[in-house]
N, CA and C of each residue as an Amber inpcrd file, in Angstrom:
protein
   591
 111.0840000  93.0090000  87.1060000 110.9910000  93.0840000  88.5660000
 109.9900000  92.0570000  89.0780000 110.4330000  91.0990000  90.2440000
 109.7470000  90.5440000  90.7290000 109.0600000  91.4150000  91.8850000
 107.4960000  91.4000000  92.1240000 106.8190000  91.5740000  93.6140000
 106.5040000  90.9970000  94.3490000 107.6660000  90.4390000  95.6090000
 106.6550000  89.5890000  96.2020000 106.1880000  90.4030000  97.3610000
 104.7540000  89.5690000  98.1000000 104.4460000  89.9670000  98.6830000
 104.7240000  89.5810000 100.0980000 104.7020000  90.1210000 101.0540000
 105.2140000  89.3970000 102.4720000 103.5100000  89.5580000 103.6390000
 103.2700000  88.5100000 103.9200000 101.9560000  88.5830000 105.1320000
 102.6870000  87.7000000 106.0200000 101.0000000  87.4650000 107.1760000
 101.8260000  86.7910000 108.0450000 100.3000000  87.1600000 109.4410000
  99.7820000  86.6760000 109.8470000  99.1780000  86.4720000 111.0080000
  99.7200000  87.8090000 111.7440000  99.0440000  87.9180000 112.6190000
  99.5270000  89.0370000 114.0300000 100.3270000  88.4740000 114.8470000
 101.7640000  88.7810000 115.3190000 102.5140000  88.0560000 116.0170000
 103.1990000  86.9010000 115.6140000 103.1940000  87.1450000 114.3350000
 103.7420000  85.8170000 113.5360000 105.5080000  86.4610000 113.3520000
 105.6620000  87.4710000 113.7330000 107.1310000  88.0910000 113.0070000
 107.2760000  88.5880000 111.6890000 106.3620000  88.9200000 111.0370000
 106.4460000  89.5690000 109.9180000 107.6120000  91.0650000 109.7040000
 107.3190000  91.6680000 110.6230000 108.1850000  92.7220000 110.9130000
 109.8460000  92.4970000 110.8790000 110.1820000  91.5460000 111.5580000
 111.6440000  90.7080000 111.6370000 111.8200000  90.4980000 110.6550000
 110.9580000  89.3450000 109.5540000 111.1420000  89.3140000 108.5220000
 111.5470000  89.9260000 107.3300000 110.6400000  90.8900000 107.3820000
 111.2150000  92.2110000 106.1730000 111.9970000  92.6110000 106.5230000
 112.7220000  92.9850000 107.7860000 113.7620000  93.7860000 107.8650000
 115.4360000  92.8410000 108.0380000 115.1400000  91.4070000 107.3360000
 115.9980000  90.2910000 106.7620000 115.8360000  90.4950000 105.2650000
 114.5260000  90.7560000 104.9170000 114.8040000  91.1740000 103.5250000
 115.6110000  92.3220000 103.0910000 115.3860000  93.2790000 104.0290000
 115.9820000  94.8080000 103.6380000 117.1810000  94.4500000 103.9450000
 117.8850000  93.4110000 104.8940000 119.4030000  93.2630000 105.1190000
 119.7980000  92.8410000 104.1990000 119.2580000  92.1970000 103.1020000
 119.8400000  91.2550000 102.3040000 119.8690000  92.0820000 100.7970000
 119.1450000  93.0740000 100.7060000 119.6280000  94.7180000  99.5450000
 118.3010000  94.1440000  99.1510000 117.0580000  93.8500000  99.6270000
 116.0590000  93.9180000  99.1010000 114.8440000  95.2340000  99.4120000
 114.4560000  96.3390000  98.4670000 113.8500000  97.2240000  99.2320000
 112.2560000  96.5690000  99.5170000 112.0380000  97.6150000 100.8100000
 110.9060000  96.9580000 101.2930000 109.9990000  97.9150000 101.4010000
 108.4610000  97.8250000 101.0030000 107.7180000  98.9320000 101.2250000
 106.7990000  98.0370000 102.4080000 106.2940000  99.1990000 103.4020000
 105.8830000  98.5980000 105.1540000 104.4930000  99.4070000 104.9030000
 103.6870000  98.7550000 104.3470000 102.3660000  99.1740000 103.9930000
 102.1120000  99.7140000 105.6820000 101.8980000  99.2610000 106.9280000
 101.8830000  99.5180000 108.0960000 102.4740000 100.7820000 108.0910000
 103.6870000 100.8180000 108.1190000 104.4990000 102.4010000 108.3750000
 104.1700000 103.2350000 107.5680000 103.5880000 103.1170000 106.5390000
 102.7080000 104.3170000 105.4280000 101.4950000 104.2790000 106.2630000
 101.0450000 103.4710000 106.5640000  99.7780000 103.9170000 107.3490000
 100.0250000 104.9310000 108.5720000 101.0450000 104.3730000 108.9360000
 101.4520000 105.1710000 110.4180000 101.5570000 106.5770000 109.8520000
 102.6730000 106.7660000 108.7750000 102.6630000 108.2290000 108.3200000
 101.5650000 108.9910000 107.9030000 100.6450000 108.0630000 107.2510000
  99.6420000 108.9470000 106.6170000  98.8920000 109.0840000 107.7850000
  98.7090000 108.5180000 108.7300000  98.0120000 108.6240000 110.4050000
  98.6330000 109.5830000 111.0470000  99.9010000 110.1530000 110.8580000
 100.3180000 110.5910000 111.8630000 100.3460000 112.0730000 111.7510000
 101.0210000 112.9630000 112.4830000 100.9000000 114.4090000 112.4710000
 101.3120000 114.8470000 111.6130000 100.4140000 115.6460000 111.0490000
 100.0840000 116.0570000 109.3570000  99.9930000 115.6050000 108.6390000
  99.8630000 114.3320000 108.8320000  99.7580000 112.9150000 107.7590000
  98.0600000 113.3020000 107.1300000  98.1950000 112.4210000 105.9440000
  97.2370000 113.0020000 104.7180000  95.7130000 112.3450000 104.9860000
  95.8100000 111.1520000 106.0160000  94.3280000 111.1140000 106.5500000
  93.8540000 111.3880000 107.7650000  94.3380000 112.4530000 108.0020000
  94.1950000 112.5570000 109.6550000  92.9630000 113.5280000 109.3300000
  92.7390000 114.3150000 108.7510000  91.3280000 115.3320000 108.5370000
  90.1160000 114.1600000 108.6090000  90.6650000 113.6300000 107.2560000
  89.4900000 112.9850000 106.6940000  89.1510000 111.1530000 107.4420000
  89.5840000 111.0530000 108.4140000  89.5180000 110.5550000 109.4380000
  88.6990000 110.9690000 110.5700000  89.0150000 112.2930000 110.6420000
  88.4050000 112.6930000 112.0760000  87.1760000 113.4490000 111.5510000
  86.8190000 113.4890000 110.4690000  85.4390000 113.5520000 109.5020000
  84.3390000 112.7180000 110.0950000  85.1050000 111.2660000 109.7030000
  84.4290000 110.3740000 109.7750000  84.2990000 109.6750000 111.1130000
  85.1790000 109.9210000 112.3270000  85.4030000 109.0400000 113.2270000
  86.0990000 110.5510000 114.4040000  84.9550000 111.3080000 114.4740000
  84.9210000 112.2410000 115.6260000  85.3870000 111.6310000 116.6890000
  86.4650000 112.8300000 117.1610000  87.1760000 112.5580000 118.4020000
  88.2660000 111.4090000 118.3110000  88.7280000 110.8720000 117.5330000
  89.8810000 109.9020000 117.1740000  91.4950000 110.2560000 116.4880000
  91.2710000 111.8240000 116.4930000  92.8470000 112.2860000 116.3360000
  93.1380000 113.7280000 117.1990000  94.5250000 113.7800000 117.3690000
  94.9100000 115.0350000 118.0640000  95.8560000 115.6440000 117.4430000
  96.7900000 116.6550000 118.3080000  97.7000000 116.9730000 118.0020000
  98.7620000 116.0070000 117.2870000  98.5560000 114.8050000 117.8450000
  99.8680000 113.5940000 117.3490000  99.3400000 112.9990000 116.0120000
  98.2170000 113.0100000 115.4820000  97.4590000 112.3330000 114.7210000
  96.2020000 111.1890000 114.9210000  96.4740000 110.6590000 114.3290000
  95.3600000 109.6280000 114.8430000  95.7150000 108.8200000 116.2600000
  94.4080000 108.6010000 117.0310000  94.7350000 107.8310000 118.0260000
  94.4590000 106.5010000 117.4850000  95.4220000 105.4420000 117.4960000
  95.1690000 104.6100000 116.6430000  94.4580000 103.5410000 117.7720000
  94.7270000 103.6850000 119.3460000  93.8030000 102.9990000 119.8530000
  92.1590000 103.2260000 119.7460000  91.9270000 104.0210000 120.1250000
  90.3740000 105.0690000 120.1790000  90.0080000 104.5590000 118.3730000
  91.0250000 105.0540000 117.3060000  90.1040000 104.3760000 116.4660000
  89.9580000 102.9610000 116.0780000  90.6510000 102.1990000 116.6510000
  90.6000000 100.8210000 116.6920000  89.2690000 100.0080000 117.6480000
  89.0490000 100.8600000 118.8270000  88.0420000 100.7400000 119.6610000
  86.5580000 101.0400000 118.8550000  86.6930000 101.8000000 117.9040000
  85.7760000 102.6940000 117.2980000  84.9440000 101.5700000 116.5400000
  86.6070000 101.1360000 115.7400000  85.9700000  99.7410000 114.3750000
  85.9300000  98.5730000 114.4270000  86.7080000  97.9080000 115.4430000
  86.6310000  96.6560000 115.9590000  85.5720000  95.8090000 116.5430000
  84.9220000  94.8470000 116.0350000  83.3740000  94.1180000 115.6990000
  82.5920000  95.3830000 115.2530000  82.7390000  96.0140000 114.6220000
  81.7190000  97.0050000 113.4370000  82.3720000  96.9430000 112.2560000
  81.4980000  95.7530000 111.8620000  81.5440000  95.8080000 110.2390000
  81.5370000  97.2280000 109.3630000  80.7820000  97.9140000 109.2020000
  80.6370000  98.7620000 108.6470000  81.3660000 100.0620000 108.7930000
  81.7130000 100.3110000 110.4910000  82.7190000 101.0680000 110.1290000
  84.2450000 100.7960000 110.1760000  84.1740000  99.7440000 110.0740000
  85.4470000  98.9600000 109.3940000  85.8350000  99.5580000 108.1500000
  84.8090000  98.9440000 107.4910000  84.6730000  99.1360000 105.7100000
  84.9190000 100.3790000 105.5890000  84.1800000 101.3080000 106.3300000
  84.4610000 102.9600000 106.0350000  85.5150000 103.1940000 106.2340000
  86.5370000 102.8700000 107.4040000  87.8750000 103.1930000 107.3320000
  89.0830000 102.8780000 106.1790000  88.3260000 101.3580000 105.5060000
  89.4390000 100.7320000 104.5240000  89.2380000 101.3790000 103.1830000
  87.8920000 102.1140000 103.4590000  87.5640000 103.1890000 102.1580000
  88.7600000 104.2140000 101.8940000  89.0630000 104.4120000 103.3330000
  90.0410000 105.5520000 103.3340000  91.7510000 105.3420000 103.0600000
  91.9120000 104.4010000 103.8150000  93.3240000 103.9160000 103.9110000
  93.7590000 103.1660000 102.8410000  93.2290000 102.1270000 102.4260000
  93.3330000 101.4890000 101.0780000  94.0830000 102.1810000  99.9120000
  93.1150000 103.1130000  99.4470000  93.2480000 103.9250000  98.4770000
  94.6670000 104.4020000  98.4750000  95.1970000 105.2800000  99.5740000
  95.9360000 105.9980000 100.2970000  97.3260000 105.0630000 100.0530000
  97.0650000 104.0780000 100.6100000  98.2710000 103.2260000 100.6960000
  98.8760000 103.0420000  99.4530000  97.7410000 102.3040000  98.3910000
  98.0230000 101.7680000  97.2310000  98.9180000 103.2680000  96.0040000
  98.4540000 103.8410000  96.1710000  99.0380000 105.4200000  95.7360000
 100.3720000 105.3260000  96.2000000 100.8510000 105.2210000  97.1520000
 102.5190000 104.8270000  98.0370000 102.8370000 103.8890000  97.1960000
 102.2230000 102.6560000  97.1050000 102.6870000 101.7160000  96.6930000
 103.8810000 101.8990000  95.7390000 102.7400000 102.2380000  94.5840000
 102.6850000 102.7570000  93.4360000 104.0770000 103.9930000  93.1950000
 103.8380000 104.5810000  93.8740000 105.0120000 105.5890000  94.1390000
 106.2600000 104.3130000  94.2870000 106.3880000 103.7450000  95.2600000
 107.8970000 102.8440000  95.4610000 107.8350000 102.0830000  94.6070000
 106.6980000 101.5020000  93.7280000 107.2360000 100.8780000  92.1530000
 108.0490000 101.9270000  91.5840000 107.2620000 102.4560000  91.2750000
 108.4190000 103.3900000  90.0580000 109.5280000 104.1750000  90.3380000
 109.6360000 104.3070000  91.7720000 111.0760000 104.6090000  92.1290000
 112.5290000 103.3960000  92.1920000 111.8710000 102.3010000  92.4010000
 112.5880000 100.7780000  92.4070000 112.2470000 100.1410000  91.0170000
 112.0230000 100.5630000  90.2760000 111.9420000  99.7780000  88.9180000
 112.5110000  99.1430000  88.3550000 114.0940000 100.1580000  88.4520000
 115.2470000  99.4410000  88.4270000 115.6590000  98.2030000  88.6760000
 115.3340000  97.7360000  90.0640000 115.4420000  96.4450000  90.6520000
 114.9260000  95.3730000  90.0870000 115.4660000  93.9550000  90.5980000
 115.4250000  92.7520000  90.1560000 113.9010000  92.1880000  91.0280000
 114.0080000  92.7510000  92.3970000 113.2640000  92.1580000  93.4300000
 112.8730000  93.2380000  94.5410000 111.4730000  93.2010000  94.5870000
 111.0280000  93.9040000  95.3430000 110.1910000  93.2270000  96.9140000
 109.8240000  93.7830000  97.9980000 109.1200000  93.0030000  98.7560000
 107.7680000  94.7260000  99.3000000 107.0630000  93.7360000  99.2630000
 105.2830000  94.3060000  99.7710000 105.1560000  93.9200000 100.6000000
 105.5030000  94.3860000 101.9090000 105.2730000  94.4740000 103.3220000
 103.8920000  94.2160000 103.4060000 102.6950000  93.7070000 102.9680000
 101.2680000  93.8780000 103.3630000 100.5690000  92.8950000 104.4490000
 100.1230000  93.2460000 105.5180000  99.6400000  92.5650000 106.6640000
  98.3830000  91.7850000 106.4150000  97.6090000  92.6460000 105.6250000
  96.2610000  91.7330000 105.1670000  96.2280000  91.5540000 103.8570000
  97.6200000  91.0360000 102.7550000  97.5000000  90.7070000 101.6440000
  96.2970000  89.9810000 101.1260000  95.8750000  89.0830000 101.8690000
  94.7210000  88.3240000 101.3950000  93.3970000  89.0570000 101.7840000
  93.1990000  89.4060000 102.9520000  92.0980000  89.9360000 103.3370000
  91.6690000  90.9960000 102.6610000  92.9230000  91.5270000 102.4910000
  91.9510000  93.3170000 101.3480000  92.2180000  93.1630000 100.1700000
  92.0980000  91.8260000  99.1360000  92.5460000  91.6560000  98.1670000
  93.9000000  92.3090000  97.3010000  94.9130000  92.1310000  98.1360000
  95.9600000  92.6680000  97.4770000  97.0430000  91.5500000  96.7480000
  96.3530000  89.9340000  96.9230000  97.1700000  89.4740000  96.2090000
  97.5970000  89.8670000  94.9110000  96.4540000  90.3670000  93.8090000
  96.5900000  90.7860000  92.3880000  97.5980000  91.5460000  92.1310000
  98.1930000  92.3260000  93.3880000  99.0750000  93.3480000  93.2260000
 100.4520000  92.2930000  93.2000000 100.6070000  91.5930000  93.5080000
 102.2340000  90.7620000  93.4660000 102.1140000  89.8100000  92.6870000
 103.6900000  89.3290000  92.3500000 104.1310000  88.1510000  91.8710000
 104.2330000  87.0560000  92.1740000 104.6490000  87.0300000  93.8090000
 105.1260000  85.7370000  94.6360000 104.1900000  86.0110000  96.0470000
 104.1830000  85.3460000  96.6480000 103.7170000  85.3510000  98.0410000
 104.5130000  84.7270000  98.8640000 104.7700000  85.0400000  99.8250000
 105.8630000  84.2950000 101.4670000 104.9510000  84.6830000 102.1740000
 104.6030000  83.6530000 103.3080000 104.1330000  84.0020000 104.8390000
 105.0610000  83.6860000 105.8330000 104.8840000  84.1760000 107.0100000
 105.5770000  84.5560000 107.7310000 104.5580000  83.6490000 109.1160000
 104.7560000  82.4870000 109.7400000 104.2500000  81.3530000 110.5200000
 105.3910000  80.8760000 111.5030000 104.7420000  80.6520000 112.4410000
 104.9990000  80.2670000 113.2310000 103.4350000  79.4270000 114.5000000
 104.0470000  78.3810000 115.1840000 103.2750000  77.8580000 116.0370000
 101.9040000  79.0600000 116.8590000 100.7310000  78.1630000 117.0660000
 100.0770000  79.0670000 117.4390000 100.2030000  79.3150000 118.9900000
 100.9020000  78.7330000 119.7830000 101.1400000  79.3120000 121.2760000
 102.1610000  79.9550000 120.9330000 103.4500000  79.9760000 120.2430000
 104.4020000  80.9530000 120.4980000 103.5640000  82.5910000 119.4440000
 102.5230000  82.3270000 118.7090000 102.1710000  83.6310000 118.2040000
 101.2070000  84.2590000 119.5570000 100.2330000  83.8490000 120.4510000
  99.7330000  83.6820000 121.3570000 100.7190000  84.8230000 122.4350000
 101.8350000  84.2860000 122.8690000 102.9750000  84.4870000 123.2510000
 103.3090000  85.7130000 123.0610000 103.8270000  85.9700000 121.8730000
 104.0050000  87.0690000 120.8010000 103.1820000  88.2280000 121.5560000
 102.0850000  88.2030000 121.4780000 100.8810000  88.9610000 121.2710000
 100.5200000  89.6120000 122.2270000 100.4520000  88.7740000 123.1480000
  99.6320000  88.6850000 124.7260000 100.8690000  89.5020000 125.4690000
 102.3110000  89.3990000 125.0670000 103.4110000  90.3350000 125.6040000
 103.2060000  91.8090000 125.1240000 102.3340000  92.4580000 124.3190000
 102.4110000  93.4030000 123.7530000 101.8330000  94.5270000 124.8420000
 102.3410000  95.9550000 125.1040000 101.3540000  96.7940000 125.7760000
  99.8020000  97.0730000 125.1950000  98.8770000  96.3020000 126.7290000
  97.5430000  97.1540000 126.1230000  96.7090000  95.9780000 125.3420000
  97.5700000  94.6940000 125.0770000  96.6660000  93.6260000 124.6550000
  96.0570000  92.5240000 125.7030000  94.9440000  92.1770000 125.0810000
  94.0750000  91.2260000 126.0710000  93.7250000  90.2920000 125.0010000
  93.4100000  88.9500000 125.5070000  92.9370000  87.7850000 125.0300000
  91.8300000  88.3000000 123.9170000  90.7390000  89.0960000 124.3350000
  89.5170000  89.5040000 123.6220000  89.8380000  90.4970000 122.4370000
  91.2740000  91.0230000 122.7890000  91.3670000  91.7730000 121.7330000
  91.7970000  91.3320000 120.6850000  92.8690000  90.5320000 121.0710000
  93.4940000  89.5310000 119.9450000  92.2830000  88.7880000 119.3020000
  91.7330000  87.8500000 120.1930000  90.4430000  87.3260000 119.2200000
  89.7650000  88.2830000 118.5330000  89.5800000  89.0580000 118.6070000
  88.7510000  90.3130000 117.6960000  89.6630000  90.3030000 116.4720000
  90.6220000  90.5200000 116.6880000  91.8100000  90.9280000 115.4080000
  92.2780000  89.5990000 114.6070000  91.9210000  87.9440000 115.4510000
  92.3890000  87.0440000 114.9260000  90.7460000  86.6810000 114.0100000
  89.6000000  87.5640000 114.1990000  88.4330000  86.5900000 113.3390000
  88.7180000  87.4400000 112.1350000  89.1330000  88.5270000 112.0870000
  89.3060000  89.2140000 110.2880000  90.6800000  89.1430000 109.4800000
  90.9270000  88.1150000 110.3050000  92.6780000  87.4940000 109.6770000
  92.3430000  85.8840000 109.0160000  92.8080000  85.5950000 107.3760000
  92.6930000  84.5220000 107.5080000  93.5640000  83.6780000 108.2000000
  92.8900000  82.6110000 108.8760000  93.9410000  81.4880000 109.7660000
  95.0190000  81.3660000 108.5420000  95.4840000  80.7970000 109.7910000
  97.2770000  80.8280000 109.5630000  97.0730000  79.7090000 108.3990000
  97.0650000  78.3610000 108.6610000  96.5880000  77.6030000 107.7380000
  96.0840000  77.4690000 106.2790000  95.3250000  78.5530000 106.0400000
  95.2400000  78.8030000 104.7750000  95.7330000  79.9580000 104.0620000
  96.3730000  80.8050000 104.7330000  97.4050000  81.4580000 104.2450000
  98.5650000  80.3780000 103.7060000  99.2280000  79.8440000 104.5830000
 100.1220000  79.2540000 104.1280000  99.9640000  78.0560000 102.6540000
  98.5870000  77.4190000 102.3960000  98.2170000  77.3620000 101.3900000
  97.9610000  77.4690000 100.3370000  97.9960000  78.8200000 100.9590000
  97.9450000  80.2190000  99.4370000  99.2690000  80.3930000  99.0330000
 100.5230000  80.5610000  99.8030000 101.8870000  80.7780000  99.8620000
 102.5810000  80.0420000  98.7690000 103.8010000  80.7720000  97.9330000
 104.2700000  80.3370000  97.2790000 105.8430000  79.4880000  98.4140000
 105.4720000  80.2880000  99.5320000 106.7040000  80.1060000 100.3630000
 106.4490000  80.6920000 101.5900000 106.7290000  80.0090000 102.2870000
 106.3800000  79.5610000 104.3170000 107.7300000  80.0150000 104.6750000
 107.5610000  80.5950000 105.0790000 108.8070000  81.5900000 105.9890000
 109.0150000  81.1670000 107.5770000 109.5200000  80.0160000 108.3640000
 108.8260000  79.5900000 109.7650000 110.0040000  80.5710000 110.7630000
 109.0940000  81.5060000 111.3650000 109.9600000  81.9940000 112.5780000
 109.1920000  81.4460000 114.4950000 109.1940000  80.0470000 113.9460000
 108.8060000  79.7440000 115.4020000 110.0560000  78.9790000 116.2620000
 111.3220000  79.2870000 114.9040000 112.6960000  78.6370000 115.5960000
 113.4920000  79.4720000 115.9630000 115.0070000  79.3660000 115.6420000
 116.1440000  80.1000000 115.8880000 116.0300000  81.6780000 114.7640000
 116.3820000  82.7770000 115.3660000 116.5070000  83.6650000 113.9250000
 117.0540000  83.5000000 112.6100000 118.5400000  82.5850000 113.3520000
 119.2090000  82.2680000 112.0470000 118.4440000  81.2510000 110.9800000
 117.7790000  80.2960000 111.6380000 116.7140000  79.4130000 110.7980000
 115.9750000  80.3340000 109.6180000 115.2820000  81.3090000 110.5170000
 114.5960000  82.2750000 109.5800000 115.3920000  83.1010000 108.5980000
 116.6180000  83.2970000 109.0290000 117.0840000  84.1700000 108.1250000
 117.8650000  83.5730000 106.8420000 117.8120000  82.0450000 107.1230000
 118.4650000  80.9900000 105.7170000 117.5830000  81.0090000 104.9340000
 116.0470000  80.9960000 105.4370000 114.9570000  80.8420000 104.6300000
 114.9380000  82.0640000 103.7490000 115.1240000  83.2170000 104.3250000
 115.0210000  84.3980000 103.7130000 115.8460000  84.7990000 102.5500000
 116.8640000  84.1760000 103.0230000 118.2720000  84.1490000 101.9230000
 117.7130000  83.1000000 100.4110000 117.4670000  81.8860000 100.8580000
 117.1150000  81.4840000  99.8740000 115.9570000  81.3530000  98.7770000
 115.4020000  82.1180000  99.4940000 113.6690000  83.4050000  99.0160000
 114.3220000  83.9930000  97.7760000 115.3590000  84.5730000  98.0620000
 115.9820000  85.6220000  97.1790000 116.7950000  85.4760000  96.2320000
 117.6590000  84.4150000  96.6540000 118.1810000  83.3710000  95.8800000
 117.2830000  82.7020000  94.9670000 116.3070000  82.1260000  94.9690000
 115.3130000  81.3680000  94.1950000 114.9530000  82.5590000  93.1410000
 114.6980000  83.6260000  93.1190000 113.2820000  84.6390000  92.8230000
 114.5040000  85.1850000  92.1290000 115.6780000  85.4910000  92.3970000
 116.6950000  86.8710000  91.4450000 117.5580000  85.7210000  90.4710000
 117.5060000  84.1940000  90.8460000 117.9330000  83.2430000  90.2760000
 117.4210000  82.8920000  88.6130000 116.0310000  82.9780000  89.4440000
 114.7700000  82.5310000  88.1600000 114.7270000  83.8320000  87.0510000
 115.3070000  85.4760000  87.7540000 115.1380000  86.3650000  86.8440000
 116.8420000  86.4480000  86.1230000 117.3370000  85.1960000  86.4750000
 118.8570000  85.4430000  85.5290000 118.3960000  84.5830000  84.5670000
 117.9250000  83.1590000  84.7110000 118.3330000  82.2220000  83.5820000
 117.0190000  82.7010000  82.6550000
C-alpha cells in the first residue's frame, strides 16, 4: 500500500481535491472530518476539551469558533489543544489503515501534514496550490472570515512555497476543475503504476 499524503494551504482546494481522489476509487481519510466527529455531539473530545477550555462546548459539541478564538496567537494553548486532538486523530488513522490494507493506494487527507509532523506517517506527498489572490479570494468569501483572521491562520501554515518544495507532486487548482482533475488522475496512475511493475 502506498500513503500518500494530501495538504495544501487554507483555501487552496484541498477539500475538492480529495474528493477527485475518492471519485477515482481512491479511499480517503479527512483528518478534518474526524476532528469534526470527535468535536462533535458525543464526540470523544468534547469532555476533555471543555476540561481544558471552559465554556467552549454545548449541546452541539465543541464551538469550534469560541475555541478557535480561545487558541489563536496563544502559543501555548495551542499546544494544549494539539495535545488532545493529535493523539485522537492518529488512533483513526490507524483504524482506516487496517481496514484498507487491502488496497493498492491510499490518500491522508492532512491539513497540517508538515506543521504537526505528520510527514513520517506517508509515502508520497501532493499539495494542493494555487495563486495567492485566488486563495485570498477563496478565503475572504467564507462566513465569519476577516483579513486578520486569515493572517493569524496563514503565520502557523507553512507558505505555500515551501510546501510545494517538500511535494513529491503539485496539484494546481488555480485553473479549470478539469485541469485539476487530469492531475489527479495521473497522481494515481503514476503511484498504482509504480506498485505493478
Amino acid at each position: 500500500m502506498i500513503r500518500l499524503g494530501l495538504t495544501g494551504s487554507i483555501g487552496m482546494g484541498k477539500s475538492t481535491v480529495a474528493q477527485m481522489f475518492a471519485d477515482e476509487g481512491v479511499p480517503v481519510f479527512d483528518a478534518d472530518a474526524e476532528v469534526h466527529r470527535l468535536q462533535g455531539p458525543a464526540g470523544a473530545l468534547v469532555e476533555m476539551i471543555e476540561m481544558h477550555f471552559p465554556g467552549t462546548t454545548g449541546p452541539e459539541g465543541v464551538d469550534r469558533g469560541a475555541l478557535a478564538e480561545r487558541v489563536l496567537g496563544e502559543p501555548e494553548k495551542l499546544r494544549s489543544l494539539e495535545m488532545l486532538v493529535h493523539p485522537a486523530v492518529a488512533r483513526e488513522r490507524e483504524r482506516f489503515l487496517a481496514e484498507h490494507g487491502h488496497v493498492p493506494l491510499v490518500l491522508l487527507d492532512i491539513p497540517l501534514l508538515f506543521e504537526a509532523g505528520g510527514a513520517a506517517a506517508v509515502d508520497k506527498i501532493a499539495v494542493v496550490s494555487a495563486p495567492e489572490a485566488v486563495q485570498r479570494e477563496r478565503v475572504l468569501a467564507r462566513p465569519g472570515m476577516t483579513a486578520d483572521k486569515l493572517e493569524r491562520i496563514l503565520e502557523r501554515q507553512l507558505p505555500d512555497a515551501k510546501k510545494r518544495a517538500r511535494a513529491d507532486f503539485v496539484i494546481p487548482t488555480g485553473g479549470s476543475v478539469e485541469e485539476t482533475r487530469q492531475a489527479v488522475r495521473r497522481i494515481v496512475a503514476c503511484l498504482t503504476d509504480a506498485l505493478d511493475s
